[in-house]
BAMAR-7006 format. One record per atom (N, C-alpha, C): residue in one letter; y, z, x. Coordinates in steps of 0.2 Angstrom, whole numbers, padded with zeros to 4 digits, always signed. Example, Ala and Ser with C-alpha at 12.3 -4.5 7.8 and 13.67 -1.06 7.14 Angstrom:
<sites>
a-0028+0039+0066;a-0022+0039+0062;a-0016+0039+0066;s-0011+0035+0064;s-0005+0036+0068;s+0000+0039+0064;
</sites>
This chain:
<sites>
x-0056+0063+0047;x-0050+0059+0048;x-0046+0059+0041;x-0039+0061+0040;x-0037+0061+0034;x-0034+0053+0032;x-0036+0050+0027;x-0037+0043+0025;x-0032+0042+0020;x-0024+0042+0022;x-0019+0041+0019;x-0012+0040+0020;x-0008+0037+0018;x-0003+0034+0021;x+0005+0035+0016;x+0009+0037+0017;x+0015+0036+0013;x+0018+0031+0013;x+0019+0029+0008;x+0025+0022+0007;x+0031+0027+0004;x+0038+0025+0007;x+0045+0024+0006;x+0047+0022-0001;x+0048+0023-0004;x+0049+0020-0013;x+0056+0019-0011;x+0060+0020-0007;x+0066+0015-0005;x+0066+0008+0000;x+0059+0007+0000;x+0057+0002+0005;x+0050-0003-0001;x+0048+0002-0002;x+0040-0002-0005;x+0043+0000-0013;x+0041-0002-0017;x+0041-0003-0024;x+0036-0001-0027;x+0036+0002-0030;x+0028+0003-0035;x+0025-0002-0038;x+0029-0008-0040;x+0025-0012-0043;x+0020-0015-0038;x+0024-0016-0032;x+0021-0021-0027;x+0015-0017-0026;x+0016-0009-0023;x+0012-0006-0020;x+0003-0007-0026;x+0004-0006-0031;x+0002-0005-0036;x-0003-0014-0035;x-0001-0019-0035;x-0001-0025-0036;x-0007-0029-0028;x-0005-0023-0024;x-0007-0021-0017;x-0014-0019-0017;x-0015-0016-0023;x-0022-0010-0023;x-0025-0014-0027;x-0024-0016-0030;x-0027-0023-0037;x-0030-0027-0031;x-0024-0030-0027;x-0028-0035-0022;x-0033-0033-0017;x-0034-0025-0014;x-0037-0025-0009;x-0042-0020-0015;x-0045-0022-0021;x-0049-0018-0022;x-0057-0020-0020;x-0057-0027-0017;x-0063-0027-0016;x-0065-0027-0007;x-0059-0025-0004;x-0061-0024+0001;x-0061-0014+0005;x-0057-0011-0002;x-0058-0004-0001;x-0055+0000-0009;x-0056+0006-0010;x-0054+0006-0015;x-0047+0013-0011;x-0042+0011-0015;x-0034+0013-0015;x-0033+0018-0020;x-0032+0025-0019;x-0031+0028-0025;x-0021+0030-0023;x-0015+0029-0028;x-0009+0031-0026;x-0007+0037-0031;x-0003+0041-0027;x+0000+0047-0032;x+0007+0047-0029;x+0014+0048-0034;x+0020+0045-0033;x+0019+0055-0031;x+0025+0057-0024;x+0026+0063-0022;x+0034+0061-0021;x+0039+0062-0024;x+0045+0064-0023;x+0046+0055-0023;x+0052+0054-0018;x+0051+0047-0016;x+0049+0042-0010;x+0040+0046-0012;x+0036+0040-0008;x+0032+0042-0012;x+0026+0036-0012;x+0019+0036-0015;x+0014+0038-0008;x+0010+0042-0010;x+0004+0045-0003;x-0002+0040-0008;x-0005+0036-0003;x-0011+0032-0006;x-0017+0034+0001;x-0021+0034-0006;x-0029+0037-0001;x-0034+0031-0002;x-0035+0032+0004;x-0043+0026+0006;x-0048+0030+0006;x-0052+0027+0002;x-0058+0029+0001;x-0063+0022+0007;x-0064+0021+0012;x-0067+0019+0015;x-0071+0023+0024;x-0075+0020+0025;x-0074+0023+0035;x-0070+0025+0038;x-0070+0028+0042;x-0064+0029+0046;x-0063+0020+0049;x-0067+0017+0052;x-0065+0010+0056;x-0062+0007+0052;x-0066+0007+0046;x-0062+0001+0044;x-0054+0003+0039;x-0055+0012+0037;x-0047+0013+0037;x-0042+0012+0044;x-0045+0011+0048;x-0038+0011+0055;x-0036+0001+0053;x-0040-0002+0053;x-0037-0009+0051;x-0033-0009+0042;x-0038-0008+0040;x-0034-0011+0033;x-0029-0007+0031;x-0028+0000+0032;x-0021+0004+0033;x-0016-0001+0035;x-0016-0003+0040;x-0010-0009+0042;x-0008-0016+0040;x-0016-0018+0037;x-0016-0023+0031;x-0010-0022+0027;x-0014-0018+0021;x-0010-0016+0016;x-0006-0016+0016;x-0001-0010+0022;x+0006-0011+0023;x+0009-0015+0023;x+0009-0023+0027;x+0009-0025+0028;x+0010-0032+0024;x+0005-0032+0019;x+0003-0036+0011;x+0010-0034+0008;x+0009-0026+0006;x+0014-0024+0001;x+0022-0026+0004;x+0023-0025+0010;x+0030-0028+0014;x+0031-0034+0013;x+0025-0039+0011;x+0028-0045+0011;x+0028-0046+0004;x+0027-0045+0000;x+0027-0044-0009;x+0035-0043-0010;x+0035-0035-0006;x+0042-0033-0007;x+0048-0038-0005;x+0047-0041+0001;x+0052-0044+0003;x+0053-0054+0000;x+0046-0056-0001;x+0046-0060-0005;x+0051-0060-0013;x+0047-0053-0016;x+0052-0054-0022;x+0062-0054-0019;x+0063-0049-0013;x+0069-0050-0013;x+0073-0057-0011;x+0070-0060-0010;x+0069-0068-0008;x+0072-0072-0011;x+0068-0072-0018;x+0067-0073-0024;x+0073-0075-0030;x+0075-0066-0029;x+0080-0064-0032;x+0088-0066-0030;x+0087-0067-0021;x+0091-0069-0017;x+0097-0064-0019;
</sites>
């Protein structure tokens, strides 16, 4: 199973996403490479537990992103 996911850089942020892997580094490690505009990030874990925390993440990182937009108001 390929253990990877694209994030949107007109939706997710690099910082956030970035700030995302820092947080989930003790539950899987997250490797990201910037491809055009999205970042492709790879899971280095199981298959099982890539089907859940793949939607964590995403998830985490949306609400960073949307938080700071909040913020900034």
């Amino acid at each position: 199973m390929k253990k990877e996911i694209e994030l949107n850089l007109g939706v997710y942020s690099m910082d956030n996403i970035y700030k995302g892997i820092i947080d989930f580094s003790q539950v899987c490690s997250i490797y990201a490479e910037k491809n055009g505009n999205k970042m492709v990030c790879n899971f280095d874990c199981n298959d099982r537990d890539y089907i859940e925390i793949k939607d964590e993440f995403c998830n985490y990182v949306l609400a960073l992103c949307n938080r700071g937009k909040i913020k900034n108001g």
